[in-house]
C-alpha positions in Angstrom: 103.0 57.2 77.3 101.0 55.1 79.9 99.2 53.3 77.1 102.4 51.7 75.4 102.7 49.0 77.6 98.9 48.2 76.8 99.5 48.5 73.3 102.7 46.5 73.5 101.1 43.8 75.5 97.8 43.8 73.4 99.8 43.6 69.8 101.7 40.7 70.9 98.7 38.4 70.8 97.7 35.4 73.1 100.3 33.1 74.3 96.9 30.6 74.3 94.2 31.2 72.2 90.6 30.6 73.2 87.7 30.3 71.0 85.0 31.7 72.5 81.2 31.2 70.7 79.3 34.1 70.0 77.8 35.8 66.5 79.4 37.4 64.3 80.1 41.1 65.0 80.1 40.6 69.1 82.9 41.6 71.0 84.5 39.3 73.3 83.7 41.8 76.2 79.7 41.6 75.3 79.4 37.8 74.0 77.7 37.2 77.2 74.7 39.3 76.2 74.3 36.8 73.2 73.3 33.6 75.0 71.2 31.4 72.0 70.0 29.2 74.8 67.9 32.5 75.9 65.8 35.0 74.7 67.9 38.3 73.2 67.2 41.7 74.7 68.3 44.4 73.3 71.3 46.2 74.8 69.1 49.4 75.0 66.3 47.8 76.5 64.0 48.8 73.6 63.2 44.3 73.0 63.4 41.3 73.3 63.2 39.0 70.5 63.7 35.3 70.1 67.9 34.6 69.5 67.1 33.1 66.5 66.3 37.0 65.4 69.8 38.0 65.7 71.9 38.5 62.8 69.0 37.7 60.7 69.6 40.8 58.5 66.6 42.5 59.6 66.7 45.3 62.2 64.6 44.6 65.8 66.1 46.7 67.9 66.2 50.8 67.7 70.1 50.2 68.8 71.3 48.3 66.2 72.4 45.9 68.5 70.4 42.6 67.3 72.7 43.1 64.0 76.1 43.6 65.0 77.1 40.9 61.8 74.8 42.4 59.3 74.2 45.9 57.7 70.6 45.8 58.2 70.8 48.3 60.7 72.3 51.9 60.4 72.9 52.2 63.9 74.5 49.0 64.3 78.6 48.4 65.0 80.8 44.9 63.7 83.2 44.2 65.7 86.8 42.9 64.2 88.4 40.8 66.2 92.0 41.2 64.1 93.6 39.0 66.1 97.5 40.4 65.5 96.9 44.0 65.1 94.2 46.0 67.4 90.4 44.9 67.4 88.1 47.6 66.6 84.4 48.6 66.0 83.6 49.7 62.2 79.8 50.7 61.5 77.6 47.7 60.4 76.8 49.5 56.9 80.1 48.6 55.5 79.8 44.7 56.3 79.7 43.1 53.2 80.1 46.1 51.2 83.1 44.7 48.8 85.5 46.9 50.4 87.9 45.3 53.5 87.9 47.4 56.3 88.9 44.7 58.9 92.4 43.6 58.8 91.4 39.9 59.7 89.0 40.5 56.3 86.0 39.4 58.7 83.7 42.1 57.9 83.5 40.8 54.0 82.0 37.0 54.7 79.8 37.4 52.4 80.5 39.4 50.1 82.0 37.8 47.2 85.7 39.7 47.8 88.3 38.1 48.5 91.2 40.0 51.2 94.2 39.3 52.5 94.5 39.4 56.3 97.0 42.4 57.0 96.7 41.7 60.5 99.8 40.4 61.5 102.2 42.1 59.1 100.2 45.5 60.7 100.6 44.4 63.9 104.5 43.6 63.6 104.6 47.4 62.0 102.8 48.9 64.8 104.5 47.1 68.2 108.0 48.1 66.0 106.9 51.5 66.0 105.6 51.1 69.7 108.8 49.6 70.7 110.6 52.3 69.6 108.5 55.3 71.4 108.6 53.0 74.5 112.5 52.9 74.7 112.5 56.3 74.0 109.7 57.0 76.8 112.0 55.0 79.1 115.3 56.7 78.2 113.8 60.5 78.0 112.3 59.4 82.1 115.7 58.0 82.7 117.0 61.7 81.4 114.2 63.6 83.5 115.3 62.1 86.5 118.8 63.5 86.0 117.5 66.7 85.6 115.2 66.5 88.6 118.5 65.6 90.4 120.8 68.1 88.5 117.8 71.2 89.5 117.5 69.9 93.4 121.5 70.7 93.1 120.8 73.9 91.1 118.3 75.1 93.5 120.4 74.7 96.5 123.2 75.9 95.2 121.3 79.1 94.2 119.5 79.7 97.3 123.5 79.0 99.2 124.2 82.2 96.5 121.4 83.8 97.4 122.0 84.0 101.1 125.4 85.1 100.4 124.3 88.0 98.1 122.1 89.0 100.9 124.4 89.0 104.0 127.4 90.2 101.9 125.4 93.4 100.2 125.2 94.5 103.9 128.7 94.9 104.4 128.9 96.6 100.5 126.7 99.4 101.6 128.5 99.7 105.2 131.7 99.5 102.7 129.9 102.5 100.4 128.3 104.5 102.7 131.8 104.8 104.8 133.6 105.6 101.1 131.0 108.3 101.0 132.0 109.9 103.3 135.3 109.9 103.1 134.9 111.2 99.4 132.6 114.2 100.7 135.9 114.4 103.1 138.6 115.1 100.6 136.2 116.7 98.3 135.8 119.5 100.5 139.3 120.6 101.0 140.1 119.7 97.4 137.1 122.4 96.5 138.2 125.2 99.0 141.6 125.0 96.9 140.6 124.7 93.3 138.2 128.2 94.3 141.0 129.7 96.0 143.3 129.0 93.1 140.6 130.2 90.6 140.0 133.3 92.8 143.6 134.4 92.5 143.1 133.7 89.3 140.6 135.9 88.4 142.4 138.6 90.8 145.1 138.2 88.9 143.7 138.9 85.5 141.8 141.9 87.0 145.0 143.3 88.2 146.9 143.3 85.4 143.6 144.7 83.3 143.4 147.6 85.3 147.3 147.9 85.2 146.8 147.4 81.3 143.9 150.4 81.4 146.0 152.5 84.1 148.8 152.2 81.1 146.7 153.1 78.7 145.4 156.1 80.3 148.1 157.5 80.6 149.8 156.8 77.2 145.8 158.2 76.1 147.1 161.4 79.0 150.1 162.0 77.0 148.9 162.1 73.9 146.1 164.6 74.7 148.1 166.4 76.5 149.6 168.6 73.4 151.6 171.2 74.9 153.0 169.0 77.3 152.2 170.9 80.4 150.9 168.3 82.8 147.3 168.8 82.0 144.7 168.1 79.8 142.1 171.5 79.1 139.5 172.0 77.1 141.1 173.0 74.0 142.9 170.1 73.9 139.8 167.6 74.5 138.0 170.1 72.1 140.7 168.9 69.2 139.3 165.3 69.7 136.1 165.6 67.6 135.5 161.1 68.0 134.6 162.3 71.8 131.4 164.4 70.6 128.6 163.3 73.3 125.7 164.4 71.3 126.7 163.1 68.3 126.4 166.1 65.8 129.8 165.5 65.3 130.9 168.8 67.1 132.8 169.1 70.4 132.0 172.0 71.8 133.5 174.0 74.7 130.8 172.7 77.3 131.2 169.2 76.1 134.3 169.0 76.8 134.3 170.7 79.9 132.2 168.4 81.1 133.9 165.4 80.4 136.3 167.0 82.5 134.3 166.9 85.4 133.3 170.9 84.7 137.0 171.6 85.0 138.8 173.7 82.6 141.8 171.3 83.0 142.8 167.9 84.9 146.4 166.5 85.7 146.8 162.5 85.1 146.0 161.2 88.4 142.2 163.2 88.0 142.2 162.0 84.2 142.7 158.2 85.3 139.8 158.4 88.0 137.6 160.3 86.2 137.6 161.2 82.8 139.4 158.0 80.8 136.6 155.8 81.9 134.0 158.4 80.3 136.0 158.7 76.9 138.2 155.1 76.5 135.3 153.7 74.3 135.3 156.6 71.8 139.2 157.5 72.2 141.3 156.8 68.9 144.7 158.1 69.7 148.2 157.5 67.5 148.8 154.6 69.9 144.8 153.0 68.9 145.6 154.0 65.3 147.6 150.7 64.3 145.4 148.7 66.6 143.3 145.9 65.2 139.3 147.1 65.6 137.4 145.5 68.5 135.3 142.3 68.2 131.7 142.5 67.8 131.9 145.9 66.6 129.4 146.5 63.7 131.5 147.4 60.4 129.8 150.5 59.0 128.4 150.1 55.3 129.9 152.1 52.5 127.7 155.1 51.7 125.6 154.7 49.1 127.5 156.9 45.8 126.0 160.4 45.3 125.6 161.6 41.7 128.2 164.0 40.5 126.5 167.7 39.8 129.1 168.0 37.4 128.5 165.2 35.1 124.7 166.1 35.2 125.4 169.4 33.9 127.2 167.7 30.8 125.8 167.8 27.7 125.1 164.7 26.5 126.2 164.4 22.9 129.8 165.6 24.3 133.1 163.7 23.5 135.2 161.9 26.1 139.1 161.1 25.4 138.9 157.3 26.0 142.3 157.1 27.4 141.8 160.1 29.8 138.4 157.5 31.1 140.2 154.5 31.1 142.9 155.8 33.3 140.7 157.8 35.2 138.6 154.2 35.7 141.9 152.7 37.0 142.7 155.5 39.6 139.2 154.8 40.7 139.6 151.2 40.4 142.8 151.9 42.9 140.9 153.7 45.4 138.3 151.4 45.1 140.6 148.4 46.0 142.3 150.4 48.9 139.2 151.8 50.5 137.7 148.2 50.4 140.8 146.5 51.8 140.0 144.5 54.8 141.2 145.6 58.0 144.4 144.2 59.7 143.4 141.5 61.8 145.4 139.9 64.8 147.9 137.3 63.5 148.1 133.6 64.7 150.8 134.1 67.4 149.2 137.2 68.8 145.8 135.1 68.9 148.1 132.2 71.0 149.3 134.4 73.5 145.6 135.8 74.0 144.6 132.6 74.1 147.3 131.7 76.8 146.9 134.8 78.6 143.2 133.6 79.3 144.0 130.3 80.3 144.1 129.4 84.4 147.7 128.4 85.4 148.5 124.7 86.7 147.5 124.0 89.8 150.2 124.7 92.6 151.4 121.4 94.3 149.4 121.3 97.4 146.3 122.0 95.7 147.0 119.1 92.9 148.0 116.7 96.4 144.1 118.0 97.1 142.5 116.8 93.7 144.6 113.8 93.1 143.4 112.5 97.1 139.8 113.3 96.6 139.5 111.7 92.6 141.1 108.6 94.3 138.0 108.7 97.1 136.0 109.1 94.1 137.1 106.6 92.0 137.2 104.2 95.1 133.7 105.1 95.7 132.2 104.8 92.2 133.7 101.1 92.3 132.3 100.1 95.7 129.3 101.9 94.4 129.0 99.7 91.0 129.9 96.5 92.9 126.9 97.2 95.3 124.7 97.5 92.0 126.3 94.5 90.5 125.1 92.5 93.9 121.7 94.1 94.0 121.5 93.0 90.2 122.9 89.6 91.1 119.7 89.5 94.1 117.2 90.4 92.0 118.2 87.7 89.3 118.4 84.9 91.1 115.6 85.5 93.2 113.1 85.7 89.7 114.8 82.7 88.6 114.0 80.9 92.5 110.5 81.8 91.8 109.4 80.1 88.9 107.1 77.3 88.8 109.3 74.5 87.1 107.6 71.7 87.8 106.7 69.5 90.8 110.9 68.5 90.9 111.9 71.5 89.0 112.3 69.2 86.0 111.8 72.0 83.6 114.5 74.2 85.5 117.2 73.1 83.0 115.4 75.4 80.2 116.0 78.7 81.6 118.1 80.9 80.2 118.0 79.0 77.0 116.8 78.9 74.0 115.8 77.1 70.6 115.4 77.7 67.0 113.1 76.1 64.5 114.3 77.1 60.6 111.4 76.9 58.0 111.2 78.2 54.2 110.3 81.4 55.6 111.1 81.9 59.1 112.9 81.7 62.0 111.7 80.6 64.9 112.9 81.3 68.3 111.3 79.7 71.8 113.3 81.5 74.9 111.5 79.0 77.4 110.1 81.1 80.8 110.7 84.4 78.2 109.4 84.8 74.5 108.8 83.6 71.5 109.9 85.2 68.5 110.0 85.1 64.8 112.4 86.5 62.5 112.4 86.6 58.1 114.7 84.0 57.8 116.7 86.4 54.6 116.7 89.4 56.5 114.0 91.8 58.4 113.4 92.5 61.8 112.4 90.4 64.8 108.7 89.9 65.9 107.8 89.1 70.0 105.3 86.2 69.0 104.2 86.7 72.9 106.1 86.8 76.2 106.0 84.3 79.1 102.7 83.7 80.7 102.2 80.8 82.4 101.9 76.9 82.2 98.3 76.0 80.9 97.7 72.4 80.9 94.6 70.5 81.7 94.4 70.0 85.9 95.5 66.5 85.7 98.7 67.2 83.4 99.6 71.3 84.3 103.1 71.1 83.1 102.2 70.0 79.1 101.1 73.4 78.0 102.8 77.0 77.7 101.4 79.7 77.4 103.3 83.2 75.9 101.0 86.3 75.7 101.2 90.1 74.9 103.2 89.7 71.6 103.6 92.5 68.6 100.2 93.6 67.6 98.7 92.2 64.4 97.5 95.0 61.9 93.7 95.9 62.7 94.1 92.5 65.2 95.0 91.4 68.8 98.6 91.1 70.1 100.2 88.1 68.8 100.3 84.7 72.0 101.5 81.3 70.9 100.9 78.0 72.9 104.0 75.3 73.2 102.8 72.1 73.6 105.2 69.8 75.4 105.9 65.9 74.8 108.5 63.5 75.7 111.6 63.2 73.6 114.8 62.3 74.4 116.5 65.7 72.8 115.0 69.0 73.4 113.9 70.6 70.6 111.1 72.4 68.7 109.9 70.1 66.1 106.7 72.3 64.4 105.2 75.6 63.9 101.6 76.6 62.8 99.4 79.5 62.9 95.8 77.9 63.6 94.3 81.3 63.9 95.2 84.9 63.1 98.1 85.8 65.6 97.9 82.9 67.3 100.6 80.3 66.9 101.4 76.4 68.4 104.3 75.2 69.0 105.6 71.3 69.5 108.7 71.4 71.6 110.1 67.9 72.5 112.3 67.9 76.2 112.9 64.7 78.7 111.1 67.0 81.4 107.8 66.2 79.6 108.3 62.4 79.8 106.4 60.0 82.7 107.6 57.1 84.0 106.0 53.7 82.0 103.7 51.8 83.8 102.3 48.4 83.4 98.1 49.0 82.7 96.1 45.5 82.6 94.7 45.2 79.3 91.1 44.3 77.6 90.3 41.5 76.1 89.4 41.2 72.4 
């Protein structure tokens, strides 16, 4: 942007106008190195030549420089003056070659063609254009120092933050560690009660199993005890062939008797310390006989069928009455259907009152006081807890964001935190300034990192022109993807272009007022 004034001031042309003599082809900077009243060296030193030499369309010097008007040599440069539009230097080999290449038409003297000087019409073109890139040089500076402004205020007001972040997450650890504490407090009296509760629980349940078993011992007692004579004998165990203890499906004498604790007989308070808790697993009395079977226990298979010896013996051409079979079928069919009936299993309310049985009783009020005083220190403490994090969160944040480089006035400070999309045919682009770069299908597919924030990579004498975003999504068979933003003055802030130069590596143009300098008036050449 320093060299729009220049332009500006060179396009508008000479208030004045001098002619100054010199050949044809010379620059007004070098006319003093063509002075006809004095030999001409050349401007490499190679010769000197008579000035009459110069121009003569015939090449002296190795530079080119005796024939700046001619095309004699293939070194040489013309010089159009284009007085209106810019001067420049075009090589001497296309002076008089019937094309204009000079807007002033200067360059075709000789040749026959006849141009029309473009200079002026050029030169109103190009200081419109000018113009217009100037005022918006001026107003994007005029926008920058706003922001340098706005991100002096930003920063202060952050680092205020920051300070009070870090004196005031002092007194929300003091704040936790003392909630702590009192949550361990009411924790531990809230625990010594829910274990006594559960405690008397389980005592409870034990107590009424063995009062359940003591019941059923006896009931078991009584129905052993056949004659009704206060004891249980041998004989009477003997009569009780599930009780076998070898398993030959015998109970003999000395079985028996020594279930009894080698006793030929036991009263009920000896049956309900000793022997019930030998026999109650194998004990099916009347009072069992109803009784649903135990859980887990394995259901027996049905024996495989044995062949009949008295159907083998038939002979087998002999006649069967086909109504005597079929009824005989059905009677089997009966049995069938009743031995294979499934056995009686504990109906829904029965199930709900187990189920209730097993389940611990409300707490009793004090012990309820207990829970409800130490879930408030816990809820209390999982707040101050989460509020500490929150602030330690809050720290962390805002000191990354203090320690970013964004420029000499922290011009660029404004970006952070945002971001901008560029839309294209194909894709979506995504610039997250001081974060990533991404690129997205623009009709659906997932996103790819395009490279992550690096840092600024400008040339020394202008640092803050260049991003640079590394360590993107891996290309197949190829490095991780990086793209370099580009920055340049612009009065909006905006990506305006995306390319991929070389494989995984993109550029980006991003326009923002933080890239504009101020204008500055630069003394100009002459023509």
């Amino acid at each position: 942007m320093l060299l729009l004034p220049l332009l500006l001031s060179c396009l508008s042309g000479p208030a004045s106008p001098v002619e100054v003599k010199r050949p044809r082809g010379v620059s007004l900077t070098n006319h003093h190195f063509y002075d006809e009243s004095k030999p001409f060296t050349c401007l490499d030193g190679s010769a000197t030549i008579a000035f009459d030499m110069v121009n003569d369309d015939y090449c002296d010097c190795r530079d080119g420089s005796d024939e700046p008007g001619t095309a004699a040599c293939p070194s040489g440069r013309f010089h159009c003056s284009n007085a209106g539009y810019r001067p420049q230097y075009i090589p001497s080999s296309r002076v008089n070659d019937g094309i204009c290449d000079c807007c002033d038409t200067t360059d075709e003297y000789n040749s026959g063609v006849v141009c029309e000087n473009t200079c002026k019409e050029m030169g109103r073109k190009e200081r419109e254009e000018l113009k217009q890139m100037a005022e918006v040089a001026r107003e994007g500076f005029e926008l920058k120092q706003t922001l340098m402004a706005e991100a002096s205020k930003r920063k202060e007001e952050k680092q205020r933050k920051l300070s009070e972040l870090q004196d005031g997450k002092k007194s929300v650890e003091e704040k936790v560690e003392a909630l702590r504490l009192l949550k361990e407090a009411a924790e531990k009296p809230e625990k010594e009660a829910k274990d006594a509760h559960t405690q008397a629980w389980e005592a409870q349940k034990t107590a009424e199993q063995a009062a359940k078993d003591r019941a059923r011992a006896e009931e078991a007692f009584q129905e052993l005890d056949s004659d009704a004579d206060g004891v249980v004998s041998v004989a009477e165990l003997q009569a009780q062939a599930e009780l076998d203890v070898d398993g030959d499906g015998v109970m003999t004498e000395s079985e028996a008797q020594g279930l009894l604790g080698d006793s030929s007989q036991v009263d009920l308070a000896q049956f309900q310390s000793s022997v019930w808790e030998a026999i109650k697993e194998k004990y099916k009395g009347e009072s069992l006989a109803d009784a649903p079977p135990l859980p887990k226990t394995p259901v027996e298979e049905d024996p495989a069928p044995q062949p009949d010896p008295h159907l083998d013996q038939l002979p087998p051409d002999d006649d069967y009455d086909d109504e005597d079979e079929g009824e005989d079928e059905s009677d089997e069919d009966g049995m069938d259907e009743e031995a294979k009936a499934p056995p009686a299993t504990p109906s829904s309310d029965d199930k709900a009152a187990e189920d209730e049985s097993e389940k611990m009783p409300p707490y009793d009020d004090a012990t309820q006081a207990l829970i409800d005083a130490a879930q408030k220190a816990r809820d209390q403490f999982e707040e101050a807890e989460k509020s500490l994090k929150e602030t330690e969160e809050s720290i962390r944040s805002l000191e990354k964001e203090i320690s970013f480089d964004f420029g000499p006035q922290g011009e660029f400070s404004y970006l952070y935190n945002q971001c901008y999309e560029l839309v294209t045919n194909e894709y979506i682009y995504r610039l997250c300034p001081f974060s990533r770069v991404s690129q997205k299908p623009k009709h659906g597919g997932s996103e790819t990192s395009l490279g992550t924030w690096g840092s600024w990579a400008g040339p020394e004498d202008d640092r803050f022109s260049v991003m640079k975003y590394e360590h993107g999504t891996g290309c197949w068979q190829g490095p991780n993807r990086s793209t370099t933003v580009k920055l340049a003055c612009g009065k909006e802030t905006l990506v305006t272009a995306t390319t991929e130069p070389s494989r995984c590596e993109y550029l980006m143009e991003f326009l923002t007022p933080a890239a504009c300098h101020e204008p500055r008036e630069v003394v100009h050449d002459e023509f």
